[in-house]
SENU-60914 format. One record per residue (C-alpha): residue number from 0; x, y, z. Coordinates in Angstrom, 2 decimals, always signed. Example, Ala and Ser with C-alpha at 12.3 -4.5 7.8 and 13.67 -1.06 7.14 Angstrom:
2
+-----+---------+---------+---------+
: seq :      c1 :      c2 :      c3 :
+-----+---------+---------+---------+
:   0 :  +12.30 :   -4.50 :   +7.80 :
:   1 :  +13.67 :   -1.06 :   +7.14 :
+-----+---------+---------+---------+
REM end
This chain:
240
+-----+---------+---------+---------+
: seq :      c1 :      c2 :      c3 :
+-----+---------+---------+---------+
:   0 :  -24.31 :  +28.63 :  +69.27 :
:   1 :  -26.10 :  +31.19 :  +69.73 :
:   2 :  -23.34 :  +33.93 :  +69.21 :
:   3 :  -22.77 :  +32.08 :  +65.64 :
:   4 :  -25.82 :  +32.45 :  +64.81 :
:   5 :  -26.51 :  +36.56 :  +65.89 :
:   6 :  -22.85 :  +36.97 :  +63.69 :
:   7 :  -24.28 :  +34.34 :  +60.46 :
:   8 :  -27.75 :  +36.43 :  +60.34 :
:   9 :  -26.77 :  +39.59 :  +59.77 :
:  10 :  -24.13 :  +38.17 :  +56.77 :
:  11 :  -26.92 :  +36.76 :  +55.25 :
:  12 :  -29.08 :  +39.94 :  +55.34 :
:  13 :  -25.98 :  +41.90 :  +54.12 :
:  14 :  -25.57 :  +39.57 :  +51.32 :
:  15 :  -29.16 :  +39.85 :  +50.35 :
:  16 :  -29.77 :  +43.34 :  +50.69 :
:  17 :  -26.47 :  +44.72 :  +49.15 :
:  18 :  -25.33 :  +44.65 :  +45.71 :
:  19 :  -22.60 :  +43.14 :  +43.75 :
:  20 :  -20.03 :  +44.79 :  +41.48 :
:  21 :  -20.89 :  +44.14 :  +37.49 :
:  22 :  -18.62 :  +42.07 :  +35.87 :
:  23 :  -16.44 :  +43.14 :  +33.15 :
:  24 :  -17.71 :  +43.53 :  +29.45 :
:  25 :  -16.06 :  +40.61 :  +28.14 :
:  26 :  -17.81 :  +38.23 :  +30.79 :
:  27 :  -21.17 :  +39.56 :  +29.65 :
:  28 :  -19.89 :  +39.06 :  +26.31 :
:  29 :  -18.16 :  +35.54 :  +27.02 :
:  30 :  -21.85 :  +34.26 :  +28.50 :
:  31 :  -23.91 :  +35.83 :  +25.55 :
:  32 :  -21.98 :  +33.72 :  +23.26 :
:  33 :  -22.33 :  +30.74 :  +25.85 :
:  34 :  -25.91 :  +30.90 :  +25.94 :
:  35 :  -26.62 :  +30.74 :  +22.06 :
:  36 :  -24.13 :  +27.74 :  +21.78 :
:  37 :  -26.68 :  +26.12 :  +23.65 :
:  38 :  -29.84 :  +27.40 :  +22.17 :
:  39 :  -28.53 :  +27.41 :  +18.39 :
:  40 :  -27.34 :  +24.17 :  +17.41 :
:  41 :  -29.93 :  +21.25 :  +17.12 :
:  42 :  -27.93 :  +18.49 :  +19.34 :
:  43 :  -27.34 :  +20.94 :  +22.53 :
:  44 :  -30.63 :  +22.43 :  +22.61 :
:  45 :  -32.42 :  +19.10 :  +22.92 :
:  46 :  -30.04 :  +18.71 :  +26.03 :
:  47 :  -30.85 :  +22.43 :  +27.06 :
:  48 :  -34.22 :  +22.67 :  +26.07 :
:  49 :  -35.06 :  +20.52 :  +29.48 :
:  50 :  -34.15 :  +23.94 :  +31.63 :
:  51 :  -36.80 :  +25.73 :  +29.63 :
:  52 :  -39.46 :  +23.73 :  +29.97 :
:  53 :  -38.69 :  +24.01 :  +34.03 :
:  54 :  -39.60 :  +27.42 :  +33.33 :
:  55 :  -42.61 :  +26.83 :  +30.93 :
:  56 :  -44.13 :  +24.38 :  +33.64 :
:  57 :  -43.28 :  +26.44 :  +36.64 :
:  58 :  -44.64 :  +29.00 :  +34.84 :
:  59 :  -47.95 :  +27.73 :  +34.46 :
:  60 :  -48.31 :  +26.55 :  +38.30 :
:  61 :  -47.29 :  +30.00 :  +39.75 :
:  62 :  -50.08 :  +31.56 :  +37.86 :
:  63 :  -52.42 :  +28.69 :  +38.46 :
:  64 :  -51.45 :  +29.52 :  +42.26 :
:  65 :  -51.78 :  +33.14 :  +41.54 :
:  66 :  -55.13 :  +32.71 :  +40.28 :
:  67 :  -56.72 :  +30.60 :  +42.70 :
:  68 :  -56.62 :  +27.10 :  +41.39 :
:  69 :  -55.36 :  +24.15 :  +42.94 :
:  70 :  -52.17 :  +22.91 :  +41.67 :
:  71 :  -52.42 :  +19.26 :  +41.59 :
:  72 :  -48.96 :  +18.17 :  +40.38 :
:  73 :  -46.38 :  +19.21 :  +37.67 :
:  74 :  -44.68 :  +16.16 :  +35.29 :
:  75 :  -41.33 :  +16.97 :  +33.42 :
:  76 :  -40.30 :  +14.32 :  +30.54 :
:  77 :  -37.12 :  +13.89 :  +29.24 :
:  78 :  -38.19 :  +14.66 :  +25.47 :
:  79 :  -38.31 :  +17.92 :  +26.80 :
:  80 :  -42.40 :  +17.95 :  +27.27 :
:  81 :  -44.10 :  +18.75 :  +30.19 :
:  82 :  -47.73 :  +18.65 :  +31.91 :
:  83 :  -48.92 :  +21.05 :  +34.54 :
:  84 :  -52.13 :  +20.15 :  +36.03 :
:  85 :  -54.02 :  +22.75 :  +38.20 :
:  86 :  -58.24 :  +22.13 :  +39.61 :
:  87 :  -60.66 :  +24.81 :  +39.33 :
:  88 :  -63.14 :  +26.40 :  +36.45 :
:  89 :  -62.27 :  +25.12 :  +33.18 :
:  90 :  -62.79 :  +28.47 :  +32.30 :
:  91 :  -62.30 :  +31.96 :  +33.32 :
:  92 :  -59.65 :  +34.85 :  +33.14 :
:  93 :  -57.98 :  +32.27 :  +35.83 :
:  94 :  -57.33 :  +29.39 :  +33.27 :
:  95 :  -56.66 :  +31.72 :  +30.47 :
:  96 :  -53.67 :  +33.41 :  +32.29 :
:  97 :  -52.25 :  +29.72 :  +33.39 :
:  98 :  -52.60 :  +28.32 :  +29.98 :
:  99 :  -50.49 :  +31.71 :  +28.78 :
: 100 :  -48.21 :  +31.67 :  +31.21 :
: 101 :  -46.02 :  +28.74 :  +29.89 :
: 102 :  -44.67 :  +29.93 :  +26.70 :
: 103 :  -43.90 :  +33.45 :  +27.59 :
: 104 :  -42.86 :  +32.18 :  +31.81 :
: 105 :  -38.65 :  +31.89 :  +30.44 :
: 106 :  -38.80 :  +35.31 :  +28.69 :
: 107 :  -40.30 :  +37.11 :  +31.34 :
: 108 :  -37.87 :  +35.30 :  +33.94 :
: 109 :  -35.29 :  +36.44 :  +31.92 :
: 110 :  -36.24 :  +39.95 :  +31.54 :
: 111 :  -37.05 :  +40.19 :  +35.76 :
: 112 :  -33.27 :  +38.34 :  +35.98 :
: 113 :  -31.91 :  +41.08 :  +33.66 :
: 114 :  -33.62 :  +43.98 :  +35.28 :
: 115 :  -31.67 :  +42.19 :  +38.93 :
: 116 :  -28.55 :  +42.11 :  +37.02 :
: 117 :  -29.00 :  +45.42 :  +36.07 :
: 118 :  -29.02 :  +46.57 :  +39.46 :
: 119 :  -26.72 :  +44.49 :  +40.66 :
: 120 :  -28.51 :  +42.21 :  +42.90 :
: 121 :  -26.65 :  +38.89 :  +41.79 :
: 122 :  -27.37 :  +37.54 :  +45.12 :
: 123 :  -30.79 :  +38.22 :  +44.92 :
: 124 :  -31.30 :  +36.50 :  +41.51 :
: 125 :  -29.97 :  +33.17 :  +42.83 :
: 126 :  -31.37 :  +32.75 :  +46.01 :
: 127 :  -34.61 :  +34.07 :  +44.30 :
: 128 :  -34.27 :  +31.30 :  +41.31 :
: 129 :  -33.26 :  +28.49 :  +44.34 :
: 130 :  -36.20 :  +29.34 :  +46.14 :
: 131 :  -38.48 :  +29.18 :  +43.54 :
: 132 :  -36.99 :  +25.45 :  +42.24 :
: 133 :  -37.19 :  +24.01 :  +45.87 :
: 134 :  -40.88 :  +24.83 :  +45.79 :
: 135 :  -41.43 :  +23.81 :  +42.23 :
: 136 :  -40.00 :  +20.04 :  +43.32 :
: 137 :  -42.84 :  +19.68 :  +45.95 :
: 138 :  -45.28 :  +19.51 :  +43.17 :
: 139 :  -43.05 :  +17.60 :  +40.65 :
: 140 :  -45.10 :  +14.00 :  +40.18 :
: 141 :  -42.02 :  +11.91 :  +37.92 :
: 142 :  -38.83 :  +10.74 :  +39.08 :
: 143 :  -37.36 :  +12.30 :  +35.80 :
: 144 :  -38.79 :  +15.90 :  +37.21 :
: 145 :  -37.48 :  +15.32 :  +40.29 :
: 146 :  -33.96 :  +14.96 :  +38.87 :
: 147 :  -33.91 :  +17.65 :  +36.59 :
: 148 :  -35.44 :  +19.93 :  +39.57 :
: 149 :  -32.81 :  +18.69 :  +42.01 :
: 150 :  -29.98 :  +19.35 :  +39.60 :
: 151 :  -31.13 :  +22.73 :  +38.89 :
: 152 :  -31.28 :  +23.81 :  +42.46 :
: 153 :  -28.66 :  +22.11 :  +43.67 :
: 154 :  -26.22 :  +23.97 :  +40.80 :
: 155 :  -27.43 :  +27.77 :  +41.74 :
: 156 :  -27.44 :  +26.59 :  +45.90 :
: 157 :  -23.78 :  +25.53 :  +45.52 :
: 158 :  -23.01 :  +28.78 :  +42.91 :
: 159 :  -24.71 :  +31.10 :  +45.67 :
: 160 :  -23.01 :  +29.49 :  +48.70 :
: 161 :  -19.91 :  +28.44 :  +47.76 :
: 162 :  -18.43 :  +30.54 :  +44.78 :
: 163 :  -16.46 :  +33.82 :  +44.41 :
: 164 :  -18.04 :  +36.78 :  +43.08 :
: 165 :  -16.56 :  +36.79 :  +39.90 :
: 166 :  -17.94 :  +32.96 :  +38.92 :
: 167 :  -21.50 :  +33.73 :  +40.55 :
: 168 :  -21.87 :  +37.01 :  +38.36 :
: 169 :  -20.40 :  +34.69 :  +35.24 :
: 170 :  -23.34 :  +32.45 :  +36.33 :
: 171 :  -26.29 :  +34.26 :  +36.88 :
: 172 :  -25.35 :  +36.25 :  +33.17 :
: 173 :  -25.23 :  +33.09 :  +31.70 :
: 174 :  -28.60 :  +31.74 :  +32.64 :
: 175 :  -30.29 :  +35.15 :  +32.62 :
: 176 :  -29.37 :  +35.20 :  +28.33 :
: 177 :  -29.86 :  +31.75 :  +28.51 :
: 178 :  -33.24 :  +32.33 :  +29.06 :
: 179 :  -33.55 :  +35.66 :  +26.93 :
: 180 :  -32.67 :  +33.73 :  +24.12 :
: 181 :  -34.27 :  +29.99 :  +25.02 :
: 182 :  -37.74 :  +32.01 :  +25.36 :
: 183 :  -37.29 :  +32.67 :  +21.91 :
: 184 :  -37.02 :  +29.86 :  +20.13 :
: 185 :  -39.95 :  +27.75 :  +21.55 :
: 186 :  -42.91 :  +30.17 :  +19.73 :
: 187 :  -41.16 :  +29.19 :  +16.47 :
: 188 :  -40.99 :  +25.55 :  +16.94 :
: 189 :  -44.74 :  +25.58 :  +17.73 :
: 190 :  -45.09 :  +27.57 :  +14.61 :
: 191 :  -43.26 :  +24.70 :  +12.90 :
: 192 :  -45.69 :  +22.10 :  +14.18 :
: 193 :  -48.35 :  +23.65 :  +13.47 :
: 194 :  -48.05 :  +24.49 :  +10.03 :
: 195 :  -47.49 :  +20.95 :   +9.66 :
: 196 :  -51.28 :  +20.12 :  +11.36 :
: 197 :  -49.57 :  +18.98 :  +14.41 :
: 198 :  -49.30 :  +20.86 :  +18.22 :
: 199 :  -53.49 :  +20.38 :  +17.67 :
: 200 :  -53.17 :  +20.78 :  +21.56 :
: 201 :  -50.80 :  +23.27 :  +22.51 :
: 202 :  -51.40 :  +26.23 :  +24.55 :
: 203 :  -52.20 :  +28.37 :  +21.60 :
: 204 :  -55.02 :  +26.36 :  +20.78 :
: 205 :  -56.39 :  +25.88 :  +24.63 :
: 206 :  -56.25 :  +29.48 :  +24.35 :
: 207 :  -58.27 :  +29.92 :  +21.24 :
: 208 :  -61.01 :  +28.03 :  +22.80 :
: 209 :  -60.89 :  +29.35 :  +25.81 :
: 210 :  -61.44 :  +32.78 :  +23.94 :
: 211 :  -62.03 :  +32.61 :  +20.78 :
: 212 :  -59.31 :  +34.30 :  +19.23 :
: 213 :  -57.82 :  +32.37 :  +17.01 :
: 214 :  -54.59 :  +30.66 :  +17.77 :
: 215 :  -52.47 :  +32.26 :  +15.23 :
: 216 :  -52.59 :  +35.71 :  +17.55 :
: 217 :  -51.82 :  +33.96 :  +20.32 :
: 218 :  -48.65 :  +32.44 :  +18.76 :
: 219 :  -48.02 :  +35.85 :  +17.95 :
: 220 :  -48.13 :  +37.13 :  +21.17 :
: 221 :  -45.65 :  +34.54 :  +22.52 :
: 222 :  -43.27 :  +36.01 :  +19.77 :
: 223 :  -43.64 :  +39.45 :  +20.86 :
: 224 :  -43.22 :  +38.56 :  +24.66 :
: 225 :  -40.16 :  +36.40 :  +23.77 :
: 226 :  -38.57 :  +39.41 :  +21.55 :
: 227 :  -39.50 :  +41.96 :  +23.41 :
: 228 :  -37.58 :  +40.69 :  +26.49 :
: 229 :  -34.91 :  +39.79 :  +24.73 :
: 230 :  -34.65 :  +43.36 :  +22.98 :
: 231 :  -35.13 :  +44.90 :  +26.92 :
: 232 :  -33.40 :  +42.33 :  +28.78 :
: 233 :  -30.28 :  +42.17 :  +26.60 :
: 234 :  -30.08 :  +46.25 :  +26.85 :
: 235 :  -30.36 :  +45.99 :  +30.33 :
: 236 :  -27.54 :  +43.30 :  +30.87 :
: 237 :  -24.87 :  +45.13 :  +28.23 :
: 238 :  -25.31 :  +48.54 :  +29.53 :
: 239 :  -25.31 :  +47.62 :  +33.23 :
+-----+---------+---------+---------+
REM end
């Protein structure tokens, strides 16, 4: 037992600490293409849309933890909506960078998961992305955000553990543009609702009254951190 376990330590400290060859040009291609067929069309991005908003809420409690608050609970619904609920001052540089972290938490994941990519730490990435879902489902309060969690984690702990090289680099390209590109299009549906009067609540407007800068510049920084990443991030993962 013990023997196993002096030869299995140092394989997993190999694993994480070297790097992986890059896959060919037409897999980064190949999972470019997969990842807008499910952020373009209407009917798969409701389905896919559920991934992002694991982001957007996990996004919000890291920085709530970050800060200082106390993360109370995070509730994922299956129209894609989510609620993140953290104690602590109602106001404050603390609750200004939770309440901004949501919209622009998939773009910067995907721009940290590019820059991995980039240097070849596939490994890394996954084990990084399982950790951070296993500690995301302790504070998941719904049985529907417990599902989605579980099927998240359990699809990059059995891609990490079980798959060749060549499948794990074809995943971890594939969710890294996933997320490039699915951090893009949730600034512009809030646009959408709110040119329509509705969204009176969304994170733009917390922020506006948490600062006083109006809402629209807000929205307009989620754009910039959403394109911005994508612009970087997608260099990074078609020149690596």
């Amino acid at each position: 037992m013990v023997s196993l376990a002096a030869t299995a330590l140092p394989d997993i400290w190999d694993r994480l600490t070297g790097t992986q060859p890059d896959p060919d040009l037409w897999v980064v291609l190949a999972t470019l293409a997969a990842a807008l067929a499910v952020v373009v069309p209407h009917p798969l991005w409701r389905m896919s849309r559920n991934a992002i908003t694991i982001a957007h809420e996990g996004g919000h409690g890291l920085v709530a933890l970050v800060t200082g608050r106390q993360l109370t609970g995070i509730r994922l619904h299956s129209d894609t909506s989510g609620l993140t609920v953290s104690r602590g001052k109602p106001y404050g540089l603390g609750m200004i960078l939770t309440a901004a972290a949501g919209y622009t938490a998939p773009s910067l994941l995907g721009l940290g998961g590019a820059a991995l990519l980039a240097a070849g730490r596939i490994t890394v990435l996954l084990w990084v992305a399982t950790a951070l879902l296993v500690a995301m489902l302790v504070m998941i309060r719904n049985a529907y955000g417990v599902l989605t969690v579980v099927l998240a984690g359990g699809a990059f702990l059995l891609v990490s553990w079980l798959a060749g090289p060549q499948v794990q680099a074809a995943f971890a390209y594939a969710v890294v543009w996933f997320l490039l590109f699915g951090g893009v299009r949730p600034p512009f549906e809030l646009q959408a609702k709110r040119s329509r009067g509705g969204a009176g609540d969304s994170d733009a407007d917390q922020l506006s009254r948490l600062t006083h800068v109006p809402a629209g510049l807000w929205l307009f920084l989620f754009h910039a951190v959403s394109l911005c990443s994508l612009i970087g991030g997608g260099r990074w993962l078609l020149e690596g």
